[in-house]
C-alpha positions as CSV (number, residue, x, y, z in Angstrom):
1,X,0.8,32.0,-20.6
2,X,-2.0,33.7,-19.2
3,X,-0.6,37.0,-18.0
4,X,-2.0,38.6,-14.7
5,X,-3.5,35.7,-13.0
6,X,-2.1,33.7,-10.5
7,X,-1.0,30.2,-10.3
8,X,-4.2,28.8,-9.4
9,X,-6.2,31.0,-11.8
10,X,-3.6,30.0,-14.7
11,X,-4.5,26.2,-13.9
12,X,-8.3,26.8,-14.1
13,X,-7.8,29.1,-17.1
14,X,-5.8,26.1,-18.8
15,X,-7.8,23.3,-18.1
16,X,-10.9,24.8,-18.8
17,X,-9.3,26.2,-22.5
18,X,-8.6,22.3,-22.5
19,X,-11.9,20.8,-21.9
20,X,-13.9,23.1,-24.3
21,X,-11.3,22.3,-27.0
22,X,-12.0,18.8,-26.4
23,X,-15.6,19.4,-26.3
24,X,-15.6,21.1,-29.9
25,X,-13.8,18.3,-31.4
26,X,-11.0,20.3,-32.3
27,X,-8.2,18.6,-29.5
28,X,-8.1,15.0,-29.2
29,X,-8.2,13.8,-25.6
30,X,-4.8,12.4,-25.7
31,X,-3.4,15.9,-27.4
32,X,-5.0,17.7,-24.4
33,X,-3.4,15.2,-21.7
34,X,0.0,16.2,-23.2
35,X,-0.6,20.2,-23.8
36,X,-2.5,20.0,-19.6
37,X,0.8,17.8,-18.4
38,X,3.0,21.0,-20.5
39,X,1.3,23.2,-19.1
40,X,0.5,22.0,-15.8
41,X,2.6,19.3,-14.5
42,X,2.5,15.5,-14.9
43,X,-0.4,14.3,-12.9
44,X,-2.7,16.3,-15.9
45,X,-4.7,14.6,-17.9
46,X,-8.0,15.2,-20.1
47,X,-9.9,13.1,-17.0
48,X,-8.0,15.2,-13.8
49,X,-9.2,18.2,-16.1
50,X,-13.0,17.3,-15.8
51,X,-12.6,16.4,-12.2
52,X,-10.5,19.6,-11.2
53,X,-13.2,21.8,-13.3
54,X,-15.8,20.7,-11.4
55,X,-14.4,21.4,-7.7
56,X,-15.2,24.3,-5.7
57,X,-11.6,25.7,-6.2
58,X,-11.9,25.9,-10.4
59,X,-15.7,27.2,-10.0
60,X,-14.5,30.1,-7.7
61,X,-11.6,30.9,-9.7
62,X,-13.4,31.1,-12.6
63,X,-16.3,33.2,-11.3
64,X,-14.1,35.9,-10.0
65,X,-12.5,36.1,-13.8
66,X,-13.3,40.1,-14.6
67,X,-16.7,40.2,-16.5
68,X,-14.6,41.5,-19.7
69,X,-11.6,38.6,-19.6
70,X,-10.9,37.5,-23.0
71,X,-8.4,35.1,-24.0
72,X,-8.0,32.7,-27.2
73,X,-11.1,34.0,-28.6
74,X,-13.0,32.9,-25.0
75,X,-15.0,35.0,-22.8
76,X,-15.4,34.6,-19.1
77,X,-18.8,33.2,-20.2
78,X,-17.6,30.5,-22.3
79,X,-15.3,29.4,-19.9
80,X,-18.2,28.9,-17.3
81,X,-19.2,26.6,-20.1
82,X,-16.5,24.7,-19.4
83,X,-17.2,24.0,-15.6
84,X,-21.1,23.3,-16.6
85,X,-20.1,20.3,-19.1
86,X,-17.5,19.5,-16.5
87,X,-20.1,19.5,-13.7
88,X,-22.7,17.9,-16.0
89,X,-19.9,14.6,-17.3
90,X,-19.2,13.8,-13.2
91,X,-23.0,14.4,-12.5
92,X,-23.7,11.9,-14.8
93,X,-21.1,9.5,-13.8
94,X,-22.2,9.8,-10.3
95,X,-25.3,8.4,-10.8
96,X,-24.8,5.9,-13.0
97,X,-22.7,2.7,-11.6
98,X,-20.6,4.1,-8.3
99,X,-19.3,7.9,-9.3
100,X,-16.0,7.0,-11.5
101,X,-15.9,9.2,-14.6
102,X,-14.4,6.6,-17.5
103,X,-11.6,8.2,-19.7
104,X,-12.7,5.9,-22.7
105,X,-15.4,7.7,-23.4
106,X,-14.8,11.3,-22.4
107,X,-14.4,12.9,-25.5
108,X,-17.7,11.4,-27.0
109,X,-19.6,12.5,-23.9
110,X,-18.0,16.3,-23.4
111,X,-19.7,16.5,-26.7
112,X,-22.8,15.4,-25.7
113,X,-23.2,17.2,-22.5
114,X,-21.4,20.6,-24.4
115,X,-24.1,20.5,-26.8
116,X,-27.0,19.8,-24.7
117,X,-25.8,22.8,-22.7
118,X,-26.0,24.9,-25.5
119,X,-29.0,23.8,-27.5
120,X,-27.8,21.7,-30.2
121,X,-28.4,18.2,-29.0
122,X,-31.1,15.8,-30.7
């Protein structure tokens, strides 16, 4: 699926496609738990997704991406995006109530922090 990268770069490719399809409203959080468990194994889900783009080994994976990688319509840049909502969702959940990020609301709040991070929050 996403020719010349490795295993490990596939997976952050994948999950990061995942999370800013979520984010735009245009994959529902269950749909993106079945295409990441497809895709990636059975453990995957939209919530692993959030927590694996915000680790050290998605960020560096990611960042090493060449600056002209273009995939689905996606830049390097935009999937960048995806770790900074990622990285914003768990920041959030971290200070609020004992750092668990709730799968109930996930969807809702990728939105939130997506937008915020690009300008169009109220």
């Amino acid at each position: 699926m996403h020719e010349g990268l490795t295993d490990v770069g596939a997976k952050a490719v994948a999950a990061a496609h995942a999370l800013l399809d979520i984010a735009n409203g245009t994959l529902l959080q269950e749909e993106a738990g079945a295409r990441l468990r497809t895709q990636l194994g059975l453990h995957w889900s939209a919530l692993t997704c959030v927590q694996y783009l915000s680790g050290k080994e998605a960020v560096g994976t990611l960042t090493v991406l060449p600056d002209d990688w273009n995939e689905q319509g996606r830049t390097k840049s935009d999937l960048l995006q995806a770790v900074v909502i990622a990285l914003g969702v768990v920041s959030e959940a971290r200070g609020s109530r004992g750092g668990k990020v709730s799968g109930s609301k996930l969807a809702l709040r990728l939105r939130e922090v997506r937008d915020a991070a690009v300008g169009e929050g109220a």
